[in-house]
C-alpha positions, 0 to 999 in steps of 0.5 A: 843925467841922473843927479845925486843931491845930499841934503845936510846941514851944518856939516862939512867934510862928509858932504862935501867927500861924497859929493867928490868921490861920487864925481870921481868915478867919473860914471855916465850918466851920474852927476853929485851935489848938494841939493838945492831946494828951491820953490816947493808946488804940491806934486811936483818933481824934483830934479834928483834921481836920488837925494841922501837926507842927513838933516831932515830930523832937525828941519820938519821942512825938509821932511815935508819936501823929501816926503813929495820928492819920494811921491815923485819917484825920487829915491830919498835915503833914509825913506822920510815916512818910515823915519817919521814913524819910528822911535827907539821903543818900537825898534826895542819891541822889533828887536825882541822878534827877530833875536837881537838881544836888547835890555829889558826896557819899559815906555813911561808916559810923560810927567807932564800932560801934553798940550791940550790935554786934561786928566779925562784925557788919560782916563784909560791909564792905570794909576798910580803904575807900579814903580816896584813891579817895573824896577824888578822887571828891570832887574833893579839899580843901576838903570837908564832913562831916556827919550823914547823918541831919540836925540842922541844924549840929550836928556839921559839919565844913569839913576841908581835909585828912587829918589834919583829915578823921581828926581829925574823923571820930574823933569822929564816934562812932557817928553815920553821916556824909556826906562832901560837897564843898564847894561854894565859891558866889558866892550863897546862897539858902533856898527855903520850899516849902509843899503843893508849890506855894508857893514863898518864894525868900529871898537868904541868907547862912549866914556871917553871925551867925544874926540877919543871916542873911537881910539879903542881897541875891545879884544873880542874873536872873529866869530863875535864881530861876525855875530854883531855883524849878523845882528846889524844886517837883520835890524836894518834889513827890517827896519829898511834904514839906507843909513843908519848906525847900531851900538853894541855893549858887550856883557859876559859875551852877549852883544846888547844892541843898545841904541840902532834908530840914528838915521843921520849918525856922525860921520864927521872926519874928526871924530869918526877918524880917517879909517872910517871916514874913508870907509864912510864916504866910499860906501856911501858913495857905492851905495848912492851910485847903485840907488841912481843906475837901479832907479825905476821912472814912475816907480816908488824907489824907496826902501821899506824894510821887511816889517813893513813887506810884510805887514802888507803881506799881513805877516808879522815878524817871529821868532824861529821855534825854540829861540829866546831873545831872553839871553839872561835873567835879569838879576833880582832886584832888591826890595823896592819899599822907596817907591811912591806916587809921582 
């Protein structure tokens, strides 16, 4: 028997509409549930022949746990070594090398030093940066700040500017921040990619109060959605994400991929919406089925995306000749003369 476990928290109708719908295909040899995480012995197995993750970024033991399980042959969605590794800066930087427009964005240090730090410990940091340099390249105010590590919209600033720029970035503490353009669109979208294949395009409009987030309807041509569905493939084929979600901000036709590191997105049936809960669960389901009857005994059944293939192959990725994620010059900022030492 090979058993399909999800490891979640304290969601519900996801979880429990997978396990269901996995069941009821009633296909030998495959059998769903919650996991359950018993005693955890250095090297040992454990039962699943496939484990979907949805919590493991709230619970470091978890991690610990699908890491050894992994080691075990056990295919764990999202794969936990590469989801440990990366943030939202690197999948900024991948993204300028395969074609997927992205705003200007620059990686700030933290405000504060970290634990057990002193200054000698930043003694290869230019100081002061500098602030006026950086809002131009940005293309000036209005912009974003925000954590280079995610976390959904916990501590996410729109500054328009300097005094609210160093307003916020005091308060930032020791947390590494992106500082990005805004980019001011015309229609929103967020993509569920599953197994690099599946794609669910759903109209979005993040402006509105968390439950009517999903009730838009962006009039845009078939020939965009199919080159936003070719940006969410090429992402999370390179990024090797099972489950992931990739947001677009439309402007003057130019889909900006603004935020594509959510390993664990939202699928709950009341804010996602019935249409695509059911889309959600299905595929999710499809996508589990197909990790267990391709399981290899012995084997690493994990998922590492190209960048990962082919850094090992010492390959990195690149543009073809004569492209340019550079859709747009950035608008020239105003003359920054309110920037100071922070």
């Amino acid at each position: 028997m090979k058993k399909i476990g999800i490891l979640h928290g304290k969601e519900s109708s996801f979880p429990e509409a997978f396990v269901e719908r996995i069941n009821s295909k009633n296909i030998k040899g495959i059998h769903a549930e919650p996991a359950l995480v018993d005693e955890v012995m250095q090297g040992n197995p454990t039962p699943y022949t496939v484990l979907l993750d949805r919590i493991s970024q709230d619970v470091p033991f978890y991690r610990a746990y699908l890491k050894n399980a992994a080691l075990n042959g056990t295919a764990v969605m999202n794969n936990p070594f590469w989801w440990s590794a990366d943030e939202k800066f690197f999948n900024n930087c991948l993204s300028t090398k395969i074609g997927m427009p992205v705003p200007r964005t620059i990686l700030l240090p933290s405000k504060q030093m970290p634990p057990d730090t002193t200054a000698q410990s930043f003694r290869n940091m230019k100081y002061p940066l500098d602030w006026e340099k950086m809002i131009e390249y940005l293309g000036g105010f209005p912009l974003f700040m925000k954590p280079h590590s995610g976390g959904g919209w916990k501590n996410v600033y729109k500054i328009h500017n300097f005094d609210e720029f160093f307003a916020a970035y005091n308060e930032t503490d020791t947390l590494v921040m992106l500082l990005q353009e805004a980019i001011e669109f015309e229609a929103y979208f967020r993509c569920y990619c599953l197994g690099a294949k599946y794609v669910r395009i759903m109209d979005y409009e993040p402006r509105n109060p968390h439950h009517l987030r999903y009730v838009a309807d962006h009039k845009i041509s078939k020939e965009k959605r199919a080159e936003m569905e070719d940006y969410v493939l090429r992402i999370n084929k390179a990024l090797g994400y099972d489950f992931n979600t990739v947001e677009f901000a439309i402007r003057d036709g130019i889909p900006y991929a603004i935020d594509f590191c959510n390993p664990a997105p939202d699928a709950d049936v009341a804010s996602v919406g019935e249409e695509n809960f059911e889309w959600v669960v299905e595929h999710a389901a499809l996508m589990a089925i197909e990790r267990a009857q391709n399981h290899k005994a012995g084997g690493d059944n994990l998922s590492w995306g190209t960048y990962v293939s082919g850094a090992v192959a010492g390959q990195l990725p690149v543009l073809p000749e004569g492209s340019s994620v550079d859709a747009e010059k950035p608008k020239k900022a105003g003359k920054a003369s309110r920037a100071k030492k922070v």
